[in-house]
N, C-alpha and C positions, 0 to 999 in steps of 0.2 A: 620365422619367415614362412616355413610351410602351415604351419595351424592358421596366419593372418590369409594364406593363401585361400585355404579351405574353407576359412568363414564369407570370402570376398564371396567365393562359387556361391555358397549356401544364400548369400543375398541374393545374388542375381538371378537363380532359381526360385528364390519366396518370389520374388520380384514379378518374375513373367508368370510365376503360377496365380499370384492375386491378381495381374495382369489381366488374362485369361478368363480367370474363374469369374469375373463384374464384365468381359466382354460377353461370351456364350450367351447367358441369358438374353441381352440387347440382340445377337441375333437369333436367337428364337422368338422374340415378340417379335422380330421387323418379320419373318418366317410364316408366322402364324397371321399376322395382320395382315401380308400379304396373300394367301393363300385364303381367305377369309374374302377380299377385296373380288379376286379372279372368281370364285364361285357364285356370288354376288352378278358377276358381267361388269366389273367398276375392272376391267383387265389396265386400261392405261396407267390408272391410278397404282395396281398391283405392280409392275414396270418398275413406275418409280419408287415405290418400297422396296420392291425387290437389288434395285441398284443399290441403296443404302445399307442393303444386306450384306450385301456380295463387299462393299467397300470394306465394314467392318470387321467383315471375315479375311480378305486378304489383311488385314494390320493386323490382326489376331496372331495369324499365321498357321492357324489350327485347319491343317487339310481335310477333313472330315468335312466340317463348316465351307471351306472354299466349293467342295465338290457339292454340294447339297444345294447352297444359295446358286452356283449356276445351273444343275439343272435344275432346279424348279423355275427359272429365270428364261431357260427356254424352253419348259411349257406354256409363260404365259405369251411371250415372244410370238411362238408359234402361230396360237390361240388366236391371233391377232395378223397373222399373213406375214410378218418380217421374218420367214422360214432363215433368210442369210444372217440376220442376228441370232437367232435361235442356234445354228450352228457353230456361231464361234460361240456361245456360250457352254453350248455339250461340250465342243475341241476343248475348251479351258478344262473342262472337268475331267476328258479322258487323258491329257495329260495325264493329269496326277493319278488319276488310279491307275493308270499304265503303268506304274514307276513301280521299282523293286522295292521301294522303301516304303510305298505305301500298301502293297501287297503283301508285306514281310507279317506274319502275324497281325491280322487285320481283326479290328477289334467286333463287336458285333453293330454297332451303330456303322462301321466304313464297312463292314457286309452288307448292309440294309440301304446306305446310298448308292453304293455300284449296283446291285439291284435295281435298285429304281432309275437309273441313271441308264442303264440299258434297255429296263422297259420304254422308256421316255424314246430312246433313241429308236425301238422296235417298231413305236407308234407313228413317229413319225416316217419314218421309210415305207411302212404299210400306206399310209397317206396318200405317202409321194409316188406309191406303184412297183416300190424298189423292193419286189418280194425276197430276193436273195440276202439283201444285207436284213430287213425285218428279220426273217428267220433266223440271221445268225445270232444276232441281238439278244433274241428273245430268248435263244440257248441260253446264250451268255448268263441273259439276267437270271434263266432256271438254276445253273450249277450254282452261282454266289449263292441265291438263297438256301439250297439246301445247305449250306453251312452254316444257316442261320440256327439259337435256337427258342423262337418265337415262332408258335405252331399258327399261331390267327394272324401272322404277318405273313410265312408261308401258304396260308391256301391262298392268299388273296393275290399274292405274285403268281402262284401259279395258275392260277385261275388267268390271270389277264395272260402270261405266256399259253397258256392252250389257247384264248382267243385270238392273239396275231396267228399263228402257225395256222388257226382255223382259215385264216383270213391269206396265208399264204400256200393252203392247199396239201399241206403236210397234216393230214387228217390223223395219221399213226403218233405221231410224234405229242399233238394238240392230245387227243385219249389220253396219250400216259399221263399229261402232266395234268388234264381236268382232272386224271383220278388220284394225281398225290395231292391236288387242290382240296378233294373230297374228303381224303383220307387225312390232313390235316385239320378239315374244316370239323371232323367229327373226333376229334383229338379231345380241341379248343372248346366244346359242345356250343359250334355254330353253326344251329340248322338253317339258316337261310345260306349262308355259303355254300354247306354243303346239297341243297335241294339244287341250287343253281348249277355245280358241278357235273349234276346228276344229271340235268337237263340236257348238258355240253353233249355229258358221255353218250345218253339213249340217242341223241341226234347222228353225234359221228359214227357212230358203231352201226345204226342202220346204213350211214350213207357207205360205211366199209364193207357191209356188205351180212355183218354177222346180226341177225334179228334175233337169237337166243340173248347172246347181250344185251340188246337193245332193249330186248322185255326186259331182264333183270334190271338194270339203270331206270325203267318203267316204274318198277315193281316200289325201287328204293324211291322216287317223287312221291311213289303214293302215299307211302310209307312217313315219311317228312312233310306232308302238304296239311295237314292238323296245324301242323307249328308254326306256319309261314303266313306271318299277317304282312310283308312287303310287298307290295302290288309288283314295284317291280323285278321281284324273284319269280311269280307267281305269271308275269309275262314272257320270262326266258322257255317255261316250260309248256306255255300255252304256244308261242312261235314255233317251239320246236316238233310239236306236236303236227301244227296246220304244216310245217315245210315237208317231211315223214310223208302224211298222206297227199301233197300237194308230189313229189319224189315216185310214189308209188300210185299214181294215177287213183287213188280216191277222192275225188271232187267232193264228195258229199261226208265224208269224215272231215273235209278239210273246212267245210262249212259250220260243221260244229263247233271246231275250235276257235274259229273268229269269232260264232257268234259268243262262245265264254268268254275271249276277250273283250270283245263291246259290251258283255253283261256283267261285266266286273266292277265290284263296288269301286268309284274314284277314277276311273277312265277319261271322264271329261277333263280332267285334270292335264291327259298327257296327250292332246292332240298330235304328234307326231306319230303315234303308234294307231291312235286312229285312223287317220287318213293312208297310213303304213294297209291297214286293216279292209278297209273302205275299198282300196285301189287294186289289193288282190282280190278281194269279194267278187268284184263285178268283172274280172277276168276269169275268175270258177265259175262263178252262174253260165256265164258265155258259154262256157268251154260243155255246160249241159245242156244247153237250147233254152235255158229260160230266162227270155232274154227282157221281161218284164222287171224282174228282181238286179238282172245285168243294169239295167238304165237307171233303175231305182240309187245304185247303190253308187254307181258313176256319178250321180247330181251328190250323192254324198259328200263322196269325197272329194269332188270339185269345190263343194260349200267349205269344207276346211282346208281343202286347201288355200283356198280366197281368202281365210280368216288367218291364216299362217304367216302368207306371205304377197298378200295385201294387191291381190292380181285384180284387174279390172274384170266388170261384168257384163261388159256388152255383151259378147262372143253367145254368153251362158243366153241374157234375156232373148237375142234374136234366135237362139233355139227353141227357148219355150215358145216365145209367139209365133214361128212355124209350126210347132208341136200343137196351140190350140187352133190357129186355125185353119189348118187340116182336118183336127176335132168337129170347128163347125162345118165345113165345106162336106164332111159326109152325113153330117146331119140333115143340113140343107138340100142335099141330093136324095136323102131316104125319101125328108119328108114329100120333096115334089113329083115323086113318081106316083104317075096314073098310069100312064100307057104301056104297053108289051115295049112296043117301039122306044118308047121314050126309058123305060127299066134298061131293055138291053144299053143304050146310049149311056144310060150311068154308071150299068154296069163300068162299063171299060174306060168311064173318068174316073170314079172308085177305083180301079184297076192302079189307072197312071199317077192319082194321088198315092193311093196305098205306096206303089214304086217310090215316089219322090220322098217318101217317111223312111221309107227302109232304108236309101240313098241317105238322106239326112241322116238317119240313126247311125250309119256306116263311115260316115265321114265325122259324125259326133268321137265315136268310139277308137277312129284311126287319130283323130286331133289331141283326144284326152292321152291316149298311150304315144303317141312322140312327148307332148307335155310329161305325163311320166316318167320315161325315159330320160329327160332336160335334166329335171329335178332330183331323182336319182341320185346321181353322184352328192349331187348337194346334202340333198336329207342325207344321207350314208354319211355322210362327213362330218355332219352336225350331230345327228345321232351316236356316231362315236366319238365327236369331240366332248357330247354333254356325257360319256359313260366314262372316259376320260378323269375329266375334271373330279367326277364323283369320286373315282378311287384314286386320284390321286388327293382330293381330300383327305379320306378316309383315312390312307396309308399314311401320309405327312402330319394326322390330327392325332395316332396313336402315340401316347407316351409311358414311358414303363419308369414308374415312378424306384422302383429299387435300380434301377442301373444306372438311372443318372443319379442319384444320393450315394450310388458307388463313386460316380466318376469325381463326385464334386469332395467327397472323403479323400478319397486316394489323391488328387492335385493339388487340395489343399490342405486338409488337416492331419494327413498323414505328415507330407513334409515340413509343416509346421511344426511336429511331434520328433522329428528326426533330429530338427535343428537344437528343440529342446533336451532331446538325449545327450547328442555331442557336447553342447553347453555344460552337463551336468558332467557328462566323463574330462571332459576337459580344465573344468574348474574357471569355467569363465564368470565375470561378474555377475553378480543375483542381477543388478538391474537388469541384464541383458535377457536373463532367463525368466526375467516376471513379464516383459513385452513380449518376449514370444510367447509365455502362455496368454495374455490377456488377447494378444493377435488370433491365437489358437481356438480362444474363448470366441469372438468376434467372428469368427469364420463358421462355428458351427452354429453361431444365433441368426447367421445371414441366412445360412442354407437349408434351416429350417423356416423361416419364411419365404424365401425362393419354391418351398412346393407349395407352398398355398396357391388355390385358386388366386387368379387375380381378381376375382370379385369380393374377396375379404378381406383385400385394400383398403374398399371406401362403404364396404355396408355389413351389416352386423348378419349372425346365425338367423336369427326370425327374417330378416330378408330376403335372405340367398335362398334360403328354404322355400320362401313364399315365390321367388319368383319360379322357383325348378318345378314347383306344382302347379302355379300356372300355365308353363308351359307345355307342361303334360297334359293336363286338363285339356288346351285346344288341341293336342295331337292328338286325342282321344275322344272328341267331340261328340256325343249321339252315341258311343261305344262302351264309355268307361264313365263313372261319374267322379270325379276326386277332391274332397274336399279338405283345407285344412285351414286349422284355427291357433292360437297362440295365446299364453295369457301372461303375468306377468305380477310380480307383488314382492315388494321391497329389496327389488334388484334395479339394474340396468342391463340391455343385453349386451352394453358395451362390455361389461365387467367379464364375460365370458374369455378365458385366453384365444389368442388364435390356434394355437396347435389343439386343444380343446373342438373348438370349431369346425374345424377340418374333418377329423374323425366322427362329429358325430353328423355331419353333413353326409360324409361319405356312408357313414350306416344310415342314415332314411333312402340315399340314392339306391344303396344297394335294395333293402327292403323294397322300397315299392317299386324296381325292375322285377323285383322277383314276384313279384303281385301282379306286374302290366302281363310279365311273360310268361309265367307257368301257372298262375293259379287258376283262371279263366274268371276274373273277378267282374263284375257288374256295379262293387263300389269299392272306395280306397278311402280310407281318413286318416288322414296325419295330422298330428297337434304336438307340438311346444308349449312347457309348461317351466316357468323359473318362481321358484320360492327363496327367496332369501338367498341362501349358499345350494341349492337342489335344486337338480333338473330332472324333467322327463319327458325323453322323448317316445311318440307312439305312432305306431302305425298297425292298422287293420285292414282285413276284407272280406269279404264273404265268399272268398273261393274255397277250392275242391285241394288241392295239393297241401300233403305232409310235408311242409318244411324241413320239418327237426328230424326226416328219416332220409332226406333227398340229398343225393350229391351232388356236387356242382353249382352250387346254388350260394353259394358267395357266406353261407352262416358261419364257417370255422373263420372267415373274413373277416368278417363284424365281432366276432369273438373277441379276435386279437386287438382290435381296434379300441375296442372295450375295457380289455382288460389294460392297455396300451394308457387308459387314463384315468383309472381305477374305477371304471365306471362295468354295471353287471345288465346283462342282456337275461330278459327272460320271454319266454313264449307260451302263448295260451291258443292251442288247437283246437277246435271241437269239428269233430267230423259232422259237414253238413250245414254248420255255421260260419265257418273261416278261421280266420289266424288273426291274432294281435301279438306282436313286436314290443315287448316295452324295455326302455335305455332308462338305466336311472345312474344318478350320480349325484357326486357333491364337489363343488368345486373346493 
């Protein structure tokens, strides 16, 4: 009776683990499709994914999954002005992380959504004005993460907690955590995180009051701005520069830095930062008396903002056509003066024209700065809704390929292994013990296809390859040239296995990252080559970096990956000519 007892448990436990293990995945593609959708602006559509999410997480019953599908559910909620839906989907989430059971030894995946689940909650109170509960939030979300131990999940949480706290006026508190953001982000060796950090720190530290710091955090941009090809990394510290001299009454420092912002390669690109740009320009010209460059810079940023947000343009033409003709009215006046008598008369219409420009100009300039003012909150809200979206992409698009092959070992084919043990101590029938290893079997054939890319579902190595160069190729456009070719002789690339595939996918990925980002290359060539049972894959370039003596650089990676399929990585350096990468194997 007790042993019929113990096997009933052992089923019902395989049961909701296989259960489980074929749900997870369904909600991280509705996850990912949805997060994918809201970046996009297709948010309604993200809604309704997102509800599908959240359904099959509650049947699931996996709290992790519950708390994650709500908040990201009221981000896009949010996103979209239903701030009261938005709340009860946080309420549903803070339940459960509230609870003793799910705070009991919390694994690192339910550290990583209370995190974010508090930032979420940070962001929106900052929104809503509600600085006290924002700040407490954003605490919040700082202690979970430092329990985390993911150093490039770490800066990035802390990074965005120094910005709420920025944003609620706790300038001490924002410093510390820009700088364990820093100091993580140069852990994980991510110079653009950490260049941004640095940015945070030099801005708050001057506005604290300490300008030795504020050099030092100076010193460290400088120091990092070689390596920072993000425009917008490269904007956090260009802002923070113009606010500094805009702070300490230097007009003309602060005119520099705008114009490096407008002379930034890919600007046009970000009209909001422009017209951001534009609108303080022509309030520093002012503020020097030149007020030529001042009017100049106001039609600017009028014109984008027209183009922004689709404002009508009477208001603008009836300025100009007072603007010319006044133009002509003192022309017409130069040119008819003859007379002593008749000059001085012009004199003093010239006078009372001139007045009525200056009047215009004054009223020009008091009209555009209430419009300013209007719009303000708005941009501000848009601009950190779109800064938003970005990290919470980011954060929700990282996956750590060894933790979930932990999770999916441990739920399922460990227990599946258990059952098999007991069966053999216990002396139960072979049939019984051949199903659970063929189940056992089946379990770990799943979950090695479950990491594959889902692009090698429906298209072979030479494709996926082909398309990841292509899209480097336009992200690189006029900077980088990257070509790659493929050839092909008495094979199929069907024939290639998918575990195969995967790893030699991920070594040209990693290769030519390491080509885009440290070597300062001018050209890249990858080629695929299948002979018969023999592959070779290659990549080149004509950069400047030692691979094979550099750390951090992903080669002991590619190594293992390598060796992982019997396949041997060799590299051929020559200083001054570049680097070639070559993968060979034999299937």
């Amino acid at each position: 009776m007790k042993t019929r007892v113990i096997y009933t448990l052992i089923g019902i436990v395989l049961f909701f683990n296989i259960l489980n293990a074929q749900t997870i995945p369904a909600i991280e593609t509705l996850r990912e499709k949805a997060d994918s959708l809201h970046s996009i602006g297709q948010t309604e559509e993200a809604i309704k994914i997102g509800e599908e999410a959240i359904k099959l997480a509650e049947e699931s019953g996996n709290q992790i999954q519950i708390v994650g599908t709500h908040s990201a559910q009221g981000v896009f909620l949010r996103s979209r002005g239903r701030i009261d839906e938005a709340l009860k989907s946080y309420d549903k989430a803070l339940k459960i992380i509230t609870s003793e059971t799910f705070r009991e030894n919390p694994s690192q995946e339910a550290i990583e959504e209370i995190a974010s689940l508090y930032i979420n909650l940070a962001v929106l109170n900052l929104d809503m004005q509600n600085k006290e509960q924002a700040a407490q939030n954003a605490l919040s979300a700082g202690e979970w993460i430092l329990k985390s131990d993911d150093a490039e999940l770490k800066s990035i949480i802390f990074g965005v907690v120094g910005s709420v706290l920025t944003g609620c006026g706790d300038l001490k508190e924002a410093l510390h955590y820009q700088t364990l953001a820093y100091d993580n982000a140069i852990v994980c060796q991510d110079p653009e995180t950490a260049f941004r950090s640095a940015a945070y720190n030099m801005l708050l530290s001057d506005r604290l009051g300490d300008k030795s710091k504020a050099e030092l955090w100076r010193n460290k941009c400088t120091e990092l701005m070689p390596e920072i090809n993000s425009i917008m990394a490269k904007m956090v510290y260009y802002q923070a520069e113009c606010s500094i001299c805009l702070k300490n009454n230097d007009p003309k420092g602060a005119i520099k830095w705008f114009e490096a912002i407008l002379n930034t390669e890919g600007i046009e690109n970000l009209p909001f930062i422009q017209y951001d740009c534009y609108n303080n320009l022509h309030i520093t010209y002012s503020d020097l008396g030149d007020f030529e460059n001042a009017y100049a810079t106001l039609l600017k940023s009028d014109e984008i903002r027209d183009s922004l947000w689709q404002r009508e343009k009477e208001e603008n033409l009836r300025d100009l056509t007072i603007k010319y003709e006044t133009q002509e009215t003192k022309l017409a006046l130069t040119e008819s003066e003859k007379k002593r008598s008749e000059a001085l008369m012009w004199v003093f219409i010239s006078l009372a024209i001139l007045l009525v420009f200056l009047v215009v100009f004054i009223v020009i300039i008091n009209k555009n700065r209430r419009e300013r003012l209007k719009k303000e909150a708005e941009y501000a809200n848009l601009k950190a809704d779109i800064g938003k979206q970005l990290t919470k992409q980011y954060i929700e698009g990282l996956e750590n390929e060894r933790t979930r092959m932990s999770k999916e070992l441990h739920d399922g084919v460990c227990n599946d292994l258990l059952a098999i043990e007991m069966n053999i101590k216990n002396g139960a029938p072979q049939e019984n013990t051949t199903e659970l290893i063929k189940m056992c079997r089946e379990s770990i054939r799943r979950i090695s296809h479950e990491l594959l890319p889902p692009e090698f579902n429906y298209a072979t190595i030479e494709e996926v390859v082909k398309y990841y160069i292509n899209k480097q190729r336009e992200a690189y456009t006029g900077k980088i040239a990257i070509n790659f070719s493929s050839s092909i002789k008495d094979a199929k690339w069907s024939d290639l296995p998918d575990f195969m595939a995967l790893d030699i996918y991920r070594i040209i990925q990693e290769a030519v990252g390491n080509s885009l980002k440290h070597s300062g290359a001018k050209k890249i060539d990858v080629s695929l080559k299948l002979k018969g049972n023999h592959l070779e894959a290659m990549v080149s370039d004509d950069g400047t970096y030692k691979l094979f003596t550099s750390k951090g650089m992903g080669l002991e990676s590619m190594q293992k990956r390598a060796k992982a399929i019997n396949g041997k990585i060799d590299i051929d350096h020559k200083e001054g000519e570049g680097t070639t990468l070559k993968l060979n194997l034999t299937l």
